[in-house]
NUDOKE-658940 format. One record per residue (C-alpha): residue in three letters; x, y negated, z negated. Coordinates in nm, 4 decimals. Layout:
<rs>
ALA/X/Y/Z
...
</rs>
This chain:
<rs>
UNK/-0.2467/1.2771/-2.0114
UNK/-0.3053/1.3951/-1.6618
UNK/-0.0825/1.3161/-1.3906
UNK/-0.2439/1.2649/-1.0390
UNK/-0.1772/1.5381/-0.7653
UNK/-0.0565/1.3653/-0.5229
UNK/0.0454/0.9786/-0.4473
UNK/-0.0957/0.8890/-0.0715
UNK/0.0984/0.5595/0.0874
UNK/-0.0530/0.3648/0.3878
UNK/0.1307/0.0868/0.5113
UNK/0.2259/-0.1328/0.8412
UNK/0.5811/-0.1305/0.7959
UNK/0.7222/0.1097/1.0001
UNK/1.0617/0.3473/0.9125
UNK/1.3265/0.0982/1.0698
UNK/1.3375/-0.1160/0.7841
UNK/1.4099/-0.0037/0.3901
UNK/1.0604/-0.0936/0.2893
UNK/0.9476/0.2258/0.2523
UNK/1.2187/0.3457/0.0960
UNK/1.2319/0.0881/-0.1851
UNK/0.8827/0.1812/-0.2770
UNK/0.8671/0.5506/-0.2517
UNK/1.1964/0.4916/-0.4957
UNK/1.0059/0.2824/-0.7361
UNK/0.7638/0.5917/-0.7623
UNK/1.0081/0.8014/-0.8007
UNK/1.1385/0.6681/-1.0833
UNK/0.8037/0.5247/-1.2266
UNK/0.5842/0.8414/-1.1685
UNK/0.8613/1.1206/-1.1545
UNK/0.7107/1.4976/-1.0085
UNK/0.4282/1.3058/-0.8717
UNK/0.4433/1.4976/-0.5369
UNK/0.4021/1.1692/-0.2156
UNK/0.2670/1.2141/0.1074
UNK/0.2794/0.9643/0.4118
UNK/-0.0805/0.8889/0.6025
UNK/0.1197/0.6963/0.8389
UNK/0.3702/0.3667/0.8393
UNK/0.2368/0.2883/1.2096
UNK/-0.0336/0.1283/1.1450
UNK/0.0325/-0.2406/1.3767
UNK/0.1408/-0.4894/1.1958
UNK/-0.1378/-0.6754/1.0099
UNK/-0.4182/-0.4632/1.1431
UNK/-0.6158/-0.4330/0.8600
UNK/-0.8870/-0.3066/1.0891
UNK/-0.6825/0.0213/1.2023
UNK/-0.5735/0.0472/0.8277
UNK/-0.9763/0.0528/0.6994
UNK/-1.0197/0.3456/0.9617
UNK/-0.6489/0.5775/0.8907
UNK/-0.8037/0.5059/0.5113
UNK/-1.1814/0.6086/0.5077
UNK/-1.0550/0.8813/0.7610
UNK/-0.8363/1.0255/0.5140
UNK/-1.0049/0.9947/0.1706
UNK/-1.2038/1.2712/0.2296
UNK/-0.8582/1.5145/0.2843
UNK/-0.6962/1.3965/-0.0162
UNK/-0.7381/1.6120/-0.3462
UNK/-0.9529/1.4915/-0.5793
UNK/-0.7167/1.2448/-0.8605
UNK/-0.5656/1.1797/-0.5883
UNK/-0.3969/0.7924/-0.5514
UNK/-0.3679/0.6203/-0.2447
UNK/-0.1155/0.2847/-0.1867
UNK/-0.2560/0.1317/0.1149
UNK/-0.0451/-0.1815/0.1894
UNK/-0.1436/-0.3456/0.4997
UNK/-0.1363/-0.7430/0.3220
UNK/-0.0771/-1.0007/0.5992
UNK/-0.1675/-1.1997/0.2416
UNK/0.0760/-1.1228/0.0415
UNK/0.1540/-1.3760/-0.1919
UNK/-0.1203/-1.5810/-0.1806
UNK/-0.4722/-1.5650/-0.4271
UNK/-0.6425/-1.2875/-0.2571
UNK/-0.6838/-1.0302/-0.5192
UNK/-0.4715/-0.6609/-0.6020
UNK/-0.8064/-0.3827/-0.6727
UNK/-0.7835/-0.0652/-0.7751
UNK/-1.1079/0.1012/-0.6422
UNK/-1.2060/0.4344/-0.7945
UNK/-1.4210/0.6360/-0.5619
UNK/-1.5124/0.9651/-0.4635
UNK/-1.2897/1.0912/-0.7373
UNK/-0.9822/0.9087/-0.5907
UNK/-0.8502/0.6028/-0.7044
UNK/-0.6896/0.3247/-0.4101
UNK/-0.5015/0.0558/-0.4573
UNK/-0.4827/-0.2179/-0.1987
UNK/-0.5302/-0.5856/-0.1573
UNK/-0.8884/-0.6940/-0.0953
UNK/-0.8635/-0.7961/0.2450
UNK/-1.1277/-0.5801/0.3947
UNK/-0.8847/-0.2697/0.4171
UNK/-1.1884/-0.0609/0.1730
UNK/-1.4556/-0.1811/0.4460
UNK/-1.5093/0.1239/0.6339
UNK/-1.4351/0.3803/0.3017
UNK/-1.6905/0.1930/0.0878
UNK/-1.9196/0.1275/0.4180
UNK/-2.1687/0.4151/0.2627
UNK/-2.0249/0.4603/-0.0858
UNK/-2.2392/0.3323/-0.3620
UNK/-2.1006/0.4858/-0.7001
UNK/-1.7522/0.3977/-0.6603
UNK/-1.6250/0.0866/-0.9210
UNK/-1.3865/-0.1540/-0.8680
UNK/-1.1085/-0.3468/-1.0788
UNK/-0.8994/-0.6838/-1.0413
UNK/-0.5868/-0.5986/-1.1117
UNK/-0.3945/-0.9031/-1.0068
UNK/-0.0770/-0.9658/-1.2383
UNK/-0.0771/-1.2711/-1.3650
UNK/0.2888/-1.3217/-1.2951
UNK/0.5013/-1.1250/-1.0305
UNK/0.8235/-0.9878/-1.1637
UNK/1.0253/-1.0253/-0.8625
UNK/0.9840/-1.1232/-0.4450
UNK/0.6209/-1.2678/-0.4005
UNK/0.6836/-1.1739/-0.0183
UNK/0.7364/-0.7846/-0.0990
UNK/0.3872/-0.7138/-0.3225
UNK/0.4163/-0.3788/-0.2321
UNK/0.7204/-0.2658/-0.3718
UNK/0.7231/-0.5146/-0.7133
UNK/0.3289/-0.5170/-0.7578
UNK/0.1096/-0.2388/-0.6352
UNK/0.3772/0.0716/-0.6085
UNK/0.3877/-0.0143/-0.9785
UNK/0.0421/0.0203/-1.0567
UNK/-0.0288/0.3595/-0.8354
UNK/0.2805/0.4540/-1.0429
UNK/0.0785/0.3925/-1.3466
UNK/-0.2130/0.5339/-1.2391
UNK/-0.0759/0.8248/-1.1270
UNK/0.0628/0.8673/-1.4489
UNK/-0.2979/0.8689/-1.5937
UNK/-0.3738/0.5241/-1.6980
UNK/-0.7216/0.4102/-1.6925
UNK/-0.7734/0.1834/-1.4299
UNK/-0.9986/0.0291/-1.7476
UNK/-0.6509/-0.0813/-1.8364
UNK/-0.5234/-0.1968/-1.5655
UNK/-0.7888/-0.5197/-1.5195
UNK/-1.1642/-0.5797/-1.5238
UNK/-1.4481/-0.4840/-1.3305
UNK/-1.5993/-0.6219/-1.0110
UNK/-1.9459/-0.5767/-0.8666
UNK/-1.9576/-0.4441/-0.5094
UNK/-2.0607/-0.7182/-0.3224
UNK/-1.7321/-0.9219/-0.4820
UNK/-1.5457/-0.7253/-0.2455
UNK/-1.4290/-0.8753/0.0486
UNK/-1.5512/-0.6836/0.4121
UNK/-1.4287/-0.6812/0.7637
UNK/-1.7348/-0.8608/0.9517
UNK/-1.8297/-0.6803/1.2882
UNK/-1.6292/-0.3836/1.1940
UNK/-1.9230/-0.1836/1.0880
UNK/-2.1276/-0.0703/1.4378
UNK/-2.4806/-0.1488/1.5204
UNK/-2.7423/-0.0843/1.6580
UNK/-3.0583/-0.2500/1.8480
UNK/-3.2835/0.0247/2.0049
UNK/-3.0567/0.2750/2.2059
UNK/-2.7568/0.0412/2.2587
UNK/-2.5004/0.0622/1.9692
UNK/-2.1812/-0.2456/1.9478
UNK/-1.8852/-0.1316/1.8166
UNK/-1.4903/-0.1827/1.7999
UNK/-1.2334/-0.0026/1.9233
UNK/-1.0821/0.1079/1.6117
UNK/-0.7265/0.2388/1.6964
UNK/-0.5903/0.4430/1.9625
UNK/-0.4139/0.7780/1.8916
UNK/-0.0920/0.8758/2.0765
UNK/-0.2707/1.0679/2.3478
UNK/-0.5073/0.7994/2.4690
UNK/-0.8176/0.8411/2.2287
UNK/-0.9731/0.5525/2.1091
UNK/-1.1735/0.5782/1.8035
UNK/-1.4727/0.3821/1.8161
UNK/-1.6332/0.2314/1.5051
UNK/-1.9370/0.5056/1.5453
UNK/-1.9544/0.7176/1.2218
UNK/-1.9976/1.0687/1.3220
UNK/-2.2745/1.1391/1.0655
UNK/-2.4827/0.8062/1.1900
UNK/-2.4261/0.8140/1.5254
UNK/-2.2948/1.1645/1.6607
UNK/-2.6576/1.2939/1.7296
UNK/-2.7390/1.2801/2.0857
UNK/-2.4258/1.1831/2.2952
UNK/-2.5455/1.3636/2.6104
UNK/-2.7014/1.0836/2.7770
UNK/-2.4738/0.8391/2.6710
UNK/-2.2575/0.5681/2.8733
UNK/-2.0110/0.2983/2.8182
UNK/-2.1612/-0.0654/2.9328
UNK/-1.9325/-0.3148/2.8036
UNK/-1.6589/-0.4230/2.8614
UNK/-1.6934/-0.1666/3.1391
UNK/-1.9883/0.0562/3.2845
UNK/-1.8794/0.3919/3.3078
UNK/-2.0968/0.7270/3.2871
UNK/-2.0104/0.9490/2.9893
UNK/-1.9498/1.3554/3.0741
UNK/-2.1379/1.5691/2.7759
UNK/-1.8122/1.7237/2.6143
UNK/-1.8358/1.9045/2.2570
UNK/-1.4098/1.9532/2.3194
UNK/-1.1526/1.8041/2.5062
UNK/-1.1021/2.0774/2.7431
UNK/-1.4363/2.0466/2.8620
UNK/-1.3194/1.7544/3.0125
UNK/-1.2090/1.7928/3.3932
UNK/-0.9151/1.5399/3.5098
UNK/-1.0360/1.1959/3.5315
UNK/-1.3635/1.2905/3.3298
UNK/-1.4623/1.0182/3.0343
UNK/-1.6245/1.1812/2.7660
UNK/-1.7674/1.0737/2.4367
UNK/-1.6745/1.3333/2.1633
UNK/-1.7251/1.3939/1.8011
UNK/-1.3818/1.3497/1.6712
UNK/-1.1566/1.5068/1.3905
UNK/-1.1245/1.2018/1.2055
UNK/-1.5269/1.0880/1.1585
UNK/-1.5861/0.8771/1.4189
UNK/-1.6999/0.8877/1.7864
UNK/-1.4548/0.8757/2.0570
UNK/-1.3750/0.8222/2.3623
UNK/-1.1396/1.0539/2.5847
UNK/-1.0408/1.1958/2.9328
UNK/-0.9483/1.5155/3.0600
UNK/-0.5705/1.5400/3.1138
UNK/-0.4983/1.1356/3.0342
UNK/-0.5338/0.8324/2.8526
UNK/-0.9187/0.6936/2.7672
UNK/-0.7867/0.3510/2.6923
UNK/-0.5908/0.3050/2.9837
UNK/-0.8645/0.4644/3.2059
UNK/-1.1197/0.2082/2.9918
UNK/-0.8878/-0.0706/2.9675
UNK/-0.9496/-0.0582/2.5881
UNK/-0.7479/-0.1929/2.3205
UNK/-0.7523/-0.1787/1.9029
UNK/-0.9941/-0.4458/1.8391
UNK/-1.2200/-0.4334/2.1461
UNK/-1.5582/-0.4735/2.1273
UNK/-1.7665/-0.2101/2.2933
UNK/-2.1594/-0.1979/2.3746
UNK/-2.2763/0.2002/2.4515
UNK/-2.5756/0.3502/2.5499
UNK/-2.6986/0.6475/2.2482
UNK/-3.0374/0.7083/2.3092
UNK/-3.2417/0.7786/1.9729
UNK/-3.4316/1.0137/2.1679
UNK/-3.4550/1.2308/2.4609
UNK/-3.1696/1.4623/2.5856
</rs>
């Protein structure tokens, strides 16, 4: 039986509290020499939105076997269901809330299971220590998510409406996805769908504001807005020497409208 190379934990609940640390002990002592690595504990508090994107932002960085514990659950408690989600060679376990919308956005081999427990064994307001650190535990261990409950189709999967960005001719809606500690907001752009041609592009809701053509963020000059490729798979939105989303007024959430022509230069 293989053990998994790595456990991966995603959650809202910050380091203040013992949350944390009452899960990473269960997998401790459930999956021992499992090595456990942090994507973050900062994700706000119930954003399943900014979860989706520090999750399909991150898959591709994990090692393959890899398990990931994402537990951002506003839920928790209540009928919505505990998946395990194999894809891309990695398996996730989360609630289905929406928090896979953006990984599976372009997957279509990945398979899903319901793994709700019939029965909790302990708090029904802490899932993610008594209930799904449990089953990455398992998992990481090498069980079969086959085991672990039955299959879903794709579409039984619940999505994030609006989260996904579109586009009608050469304007393109989005969100504002999260914003990092420097300022940069991640918009809801995929690099590989819409990082073509951002030289001509411009912000037009909820503000108009020329874009400067910047491959880096030193080719931004103080002040300048620029609409970059970034590290983590999306398009985004930054400013030479300070904050985009304060220069934007922009906020997680937001709804943007930009100009990316399909043509032209």
């Amino acid at each position: 039986m293989h053990t998994a190379p790595l456990i991966a934990l995603l959650t809202d609940f910050g380091l203040a509290d013992p949350y944390v640390g009452q899960m990473q002990s269960v997998l401790i002592a459930a999956a021992p020499g499992v090595p456990r690595v942090d994507i973050s504990h900062g994700v706000a508090m119930g954003d399943v939105a900014q979860a989706a994107f520090f999750l399909a932002a991150t898959l591709p960085w994990l090692p393959p076997g890899a398990v990931v514990l994402a537990v951002v659950d506003p839920g928790v408690g209540t009928a919505r269901r505990v998946l395990v989600v194999e894809i891309a060679s990695r398996l996730v376990v989360a609630p289905d809330n929406g928090l896979l919308t953006l990984a599976l956005a372009h997957e279509t081999g990945f398979r899903a299971f319901d793994a709700t427990p019939r029965s909790v064994p302990a708090s029904a307001t802490f899932h993610g220590r008594d209930v799904f650190a449990p089953l990455a535990a398992r998992l990481a261990q090498g069980e079969s998510p086959t085991a672990l409950g039955y299959a879903l189709s794709p579409d039984e999967l619940v999505r994030l409406p609006g989260l996904a960005a579109t586009r009608q001719g050469d304007v393109v809606t989005a969100r504002v996805l999260s914003v990092d500690g420097f300022g940069n907001v991640a918009t809801s752009c995929d690099v590989a769908r819409f990082g073509g041609r951002l030289s001509r592009a411009q912000v037009l809701a909820p503000v108009a504001r020329r874009l400067v053509p910047a491959v880096t963020y030193a080719d931004l000059g103080p002040g300048e807005v620029g609409l970059l490729a970034g590290s983590q798979g999306y398009l985004e939105l930054a400013v030479g020497g300070a904050s985009a989303a304060a220069a934007l007024g922009l906020a997680r959430g937001d709804r943007l409208e930009l100009f990316l022509p399909l043509a032209g230069v």
